[in-house]
C-alpha positions in Angstrom: -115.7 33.4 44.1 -114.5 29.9 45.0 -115.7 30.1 48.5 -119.1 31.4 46.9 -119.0 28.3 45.0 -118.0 25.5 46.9 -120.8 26.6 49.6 -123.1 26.2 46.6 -122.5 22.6 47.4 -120.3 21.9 43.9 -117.3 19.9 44.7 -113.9 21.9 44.6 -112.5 20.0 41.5 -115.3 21.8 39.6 -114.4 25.3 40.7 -111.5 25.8 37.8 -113.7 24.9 35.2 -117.1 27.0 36.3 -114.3 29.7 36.9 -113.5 29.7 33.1 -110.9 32.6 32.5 -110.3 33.8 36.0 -108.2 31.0 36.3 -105.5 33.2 34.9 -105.8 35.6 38.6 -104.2 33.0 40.0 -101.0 32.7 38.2 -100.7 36.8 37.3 -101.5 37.2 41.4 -98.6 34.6 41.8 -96.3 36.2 39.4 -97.5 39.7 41.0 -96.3 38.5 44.4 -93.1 36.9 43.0 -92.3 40.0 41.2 -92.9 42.0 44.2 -90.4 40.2 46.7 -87.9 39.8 44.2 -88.1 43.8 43.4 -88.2 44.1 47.2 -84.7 42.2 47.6 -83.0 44.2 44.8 -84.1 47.4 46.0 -82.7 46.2 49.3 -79.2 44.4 47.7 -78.7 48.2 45.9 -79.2 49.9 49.3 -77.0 47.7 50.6 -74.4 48.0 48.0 -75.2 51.5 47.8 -74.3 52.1 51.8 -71.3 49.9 51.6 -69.5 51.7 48.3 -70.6 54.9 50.3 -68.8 53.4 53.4 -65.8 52.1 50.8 -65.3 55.6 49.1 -65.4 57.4 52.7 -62.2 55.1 54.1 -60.6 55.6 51.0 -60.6 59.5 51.5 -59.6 59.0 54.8 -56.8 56.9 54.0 -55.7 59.3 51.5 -55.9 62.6 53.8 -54.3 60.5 56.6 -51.5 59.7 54.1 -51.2 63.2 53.3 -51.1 64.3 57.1 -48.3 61.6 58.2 -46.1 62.6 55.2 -46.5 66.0 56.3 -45.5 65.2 60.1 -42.8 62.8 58.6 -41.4 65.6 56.6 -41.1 67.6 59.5 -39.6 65.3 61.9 -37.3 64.0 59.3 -35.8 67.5 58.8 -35.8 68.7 62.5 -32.2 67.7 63.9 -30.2 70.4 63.5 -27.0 69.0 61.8 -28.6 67.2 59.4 -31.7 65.3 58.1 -32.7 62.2 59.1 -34.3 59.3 57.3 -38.0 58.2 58.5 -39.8 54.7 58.2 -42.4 53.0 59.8 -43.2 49.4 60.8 -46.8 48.4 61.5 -47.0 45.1 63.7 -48.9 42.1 61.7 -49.2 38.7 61.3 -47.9 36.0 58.6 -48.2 33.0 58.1 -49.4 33.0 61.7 -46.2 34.8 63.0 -45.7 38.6 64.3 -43.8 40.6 62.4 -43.4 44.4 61.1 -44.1 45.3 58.3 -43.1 48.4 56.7 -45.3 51.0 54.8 -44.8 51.1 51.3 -46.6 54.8 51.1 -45.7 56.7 54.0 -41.8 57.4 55.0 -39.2 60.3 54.4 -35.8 59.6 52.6 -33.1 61.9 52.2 -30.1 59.9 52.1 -30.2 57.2 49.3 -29.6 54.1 51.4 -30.8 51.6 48.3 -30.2 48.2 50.0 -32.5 49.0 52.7 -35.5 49.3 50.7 -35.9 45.9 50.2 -36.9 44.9 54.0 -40.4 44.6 53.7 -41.1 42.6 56.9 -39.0 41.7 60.0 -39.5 39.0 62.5 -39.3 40.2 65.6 -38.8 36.8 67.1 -35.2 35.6 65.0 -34.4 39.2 63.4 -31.4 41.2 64.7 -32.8 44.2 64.3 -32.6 47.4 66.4 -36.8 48.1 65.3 -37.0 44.0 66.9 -35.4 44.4 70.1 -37.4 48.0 70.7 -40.3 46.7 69.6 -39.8 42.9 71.9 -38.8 45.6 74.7 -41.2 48.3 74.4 -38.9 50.8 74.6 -37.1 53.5 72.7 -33.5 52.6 71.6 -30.6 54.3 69.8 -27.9 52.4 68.4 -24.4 53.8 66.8 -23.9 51.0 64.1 -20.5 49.3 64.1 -18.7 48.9 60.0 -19.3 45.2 61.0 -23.1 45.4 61.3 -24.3 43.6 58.6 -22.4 40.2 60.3 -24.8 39.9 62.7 -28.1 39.6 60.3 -29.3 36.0 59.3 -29.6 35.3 56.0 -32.9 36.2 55.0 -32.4 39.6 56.0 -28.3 40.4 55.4 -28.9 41.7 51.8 -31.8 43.8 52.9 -29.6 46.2 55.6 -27.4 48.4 54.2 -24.1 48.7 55.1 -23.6 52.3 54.9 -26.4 52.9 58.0 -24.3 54.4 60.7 -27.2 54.2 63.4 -31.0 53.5 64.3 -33.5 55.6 66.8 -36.4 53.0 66.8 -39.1 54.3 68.8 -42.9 52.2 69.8 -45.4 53.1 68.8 -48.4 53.0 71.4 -51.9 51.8 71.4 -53.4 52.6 75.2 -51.4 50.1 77.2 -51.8 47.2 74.3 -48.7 46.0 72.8 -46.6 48.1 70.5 -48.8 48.8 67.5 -45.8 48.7 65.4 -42.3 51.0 65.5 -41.0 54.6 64.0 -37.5 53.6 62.8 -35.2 56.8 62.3 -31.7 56.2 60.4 -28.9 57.0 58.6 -25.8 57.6 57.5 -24.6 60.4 59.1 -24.7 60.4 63.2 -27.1 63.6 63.4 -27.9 62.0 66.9 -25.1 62.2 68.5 -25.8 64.8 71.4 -28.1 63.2 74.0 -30.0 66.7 73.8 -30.4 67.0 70.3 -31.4 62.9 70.3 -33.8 63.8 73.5 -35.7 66.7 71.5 -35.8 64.8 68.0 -37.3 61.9 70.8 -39.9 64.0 72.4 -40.9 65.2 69.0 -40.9 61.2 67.6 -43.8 60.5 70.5 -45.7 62.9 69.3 -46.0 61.8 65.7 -46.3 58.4 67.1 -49.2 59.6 68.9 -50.8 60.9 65.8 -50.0 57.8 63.7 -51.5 55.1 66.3 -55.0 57.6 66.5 -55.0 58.3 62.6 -55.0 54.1 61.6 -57.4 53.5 64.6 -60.0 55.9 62.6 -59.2 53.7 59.9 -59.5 50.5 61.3 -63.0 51.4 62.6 -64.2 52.6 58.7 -63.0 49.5 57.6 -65.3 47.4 59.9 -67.9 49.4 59.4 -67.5 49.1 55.3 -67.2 45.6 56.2 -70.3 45.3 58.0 -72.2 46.2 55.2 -70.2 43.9 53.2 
């Protein structure tokens, strides 16, 4: 219509007011297009956040069976030397404030001695802390240690309230990702020296790998639901 009448020869200032009321297509076609990309991004922002709670509720079922797997295995390795039960914790290796350290998992461990002092480590440094998980984990290598009465001497401050004195000895095992750096450490420990025999410490070893194993695969199928959840953030 306006190209009709502006090669009519009427100037294009005149075209509104020879249009009379379909003057109002323009604004409904501009709301009509403004409504349609704005519906267009919604529908895409709910897709979105509809593929990324999907991706959200699949880790946490995967977290929760992997839970449910290791406190199985722990359960089992925890009660497999044969004198006596062991107790089972595990370190994961992670940064603060810009510093390695190990932290321990607050959801997955086996207790069956009450050692009550040594629940409050949350994190060691492997750099400054004393500890038998430290030196395996700085070494990459499996250690057993029969604790002397005069352990808790050798801890600094921040950690000499958080060792208890009644542990006898520590199995701290590494644990492995491909031939990276220890992903963190299976610490084993107690009050009564199950581990004594070099063949009952080599079994209760042999089967430690092997839940080690499991652990290190188990969080990598987390890690990589995580960026995937993330990348649809």
């Amino acid at each position: 219509m306006v190209a009709n009448t502006v090669s009519d020869g009427q100037r294009l200032a005149s075209v509104p007011g020879r249009l009379g009321w379909w003057n109002l297509l323009l604004p409904i076609g501009v709301a009509l297009l403004i409504f349609d990309l704005v519906n267009d991004i919604l529908t895409q922002r709910a897709a979105a956040a509809a593929e990324r709670n999907a991706h959200l509720e699949s880790l946490r079922r995967l977290k929760q069976s992997n839970q449910q797997v290791l406190s199985s295995l722990l359960h089992t390795m925890g009660r497999s030397p044969r004198r006596g039960n062991v107790n089972v914790h595990l370190f994961y290796a992670d940064t603060l404030d810009d510093r390695r350290v190990l932290r321990k998992d607050r959801t997955v461990y086996y207790e069956c001695e009450d050692l009550p002092l040594n629940y409050s480590l949350d994190v060691a440094y492997p750099d400054t802390d004393e500890l038998v998980i430290c030196e395996a984990y700085n070494n990459d290598e499996i250690l057993y240690e029969e604790l002397p009465v005069t352990h808790p001497e050798r801890y600094n401050p921040r950690i000499k309230n958080k060792v208890d004195p009644q542990i006898t000895w520590v199995l701290a095992l590494p644990m492995h990702r491909d031939d990276d750096t220890p992903a963190g450490v299976v610490c084993a420990f107690g009050n009564k020296r199950v581990l004594s025999d070099p063949a009952g410490r080599r079994s209760f070893q042999s089967l430690a790998v092997g839940v080690a194993e499991v652990i290190v695969r188990l969080r990598a199928l987390e890690r990589e639901e995580e960026m995937r959840a993330n990348s649809h953030a």
